[in-house]
N, C-alpha and C positions, 0 to 999 in steps of 0.2 A: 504494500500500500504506500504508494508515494504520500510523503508528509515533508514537513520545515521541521529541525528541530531551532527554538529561541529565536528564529526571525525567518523572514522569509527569504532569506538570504545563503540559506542554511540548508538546501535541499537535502533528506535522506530518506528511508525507507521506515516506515513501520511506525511504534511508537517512543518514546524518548524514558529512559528509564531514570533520569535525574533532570528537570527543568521542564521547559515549554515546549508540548505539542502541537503544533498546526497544524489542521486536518483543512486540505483545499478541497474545494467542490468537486473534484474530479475523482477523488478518494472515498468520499460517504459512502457510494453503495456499497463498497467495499468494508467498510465500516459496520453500514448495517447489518450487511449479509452475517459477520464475525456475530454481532449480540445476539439477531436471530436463530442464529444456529446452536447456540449457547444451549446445553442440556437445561441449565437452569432459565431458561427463559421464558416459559409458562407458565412459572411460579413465582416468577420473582418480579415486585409494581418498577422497582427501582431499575430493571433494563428492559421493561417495556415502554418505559417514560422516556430512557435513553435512544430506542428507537425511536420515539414519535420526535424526539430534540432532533435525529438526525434526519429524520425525513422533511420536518421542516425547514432545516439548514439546505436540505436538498434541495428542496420548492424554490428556493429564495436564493440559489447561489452564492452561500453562504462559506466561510471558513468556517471552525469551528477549534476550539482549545478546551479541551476537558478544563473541569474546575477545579481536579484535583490538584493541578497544577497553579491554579490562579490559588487556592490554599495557602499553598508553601508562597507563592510570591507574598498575598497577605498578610499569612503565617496567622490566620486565624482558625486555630485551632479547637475553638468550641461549635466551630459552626458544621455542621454535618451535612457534606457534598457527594452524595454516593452516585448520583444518576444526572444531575444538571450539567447543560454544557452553555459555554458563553458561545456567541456567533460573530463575528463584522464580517 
């Protein structure tokens, strides 16, 4: 899955296991196919939510950076980001 890792400047593959992911419009379904296919994804609200985040990011040609990663940039650590994604 082509991604940015911390800019877009930054092209690599896949996801970024320390900092910022960018996931560009051209990646999603690639993205989604991964949650949907997810054994746990029948049962679980928090990646069907991430689905429906990335199919809107889809519609709307959208990038998209998980929020786990905006977390660690905030470093707010009480707040609980399991399934939300940010968009520009």
């Amino acid at each position: 899955m082509k991604s940015y890792f911390h800019s877009i400047h930054r092209p690599e593959t896949g996801l970024a296991y320390n900092g910022i992911t960018l996931i560009p419009p051209e990646s999603l379904s690639l993205f989604y196919e991964a949650v949907v296919s997810s054994e746990d994804y029948k049962t679980s609200n928090e990646l069907s939510n991430l689905a429906s985040k990335i199919l809107e990011a889809f519609e709307d040609t959208k990038h998209m950076i998980p929020l786990r990663c905006l977390k660690e940039i905030l470093a707010e650590d009480t707040k609980k980001i399991a399934i939300a994604l940010a968009t520009f």
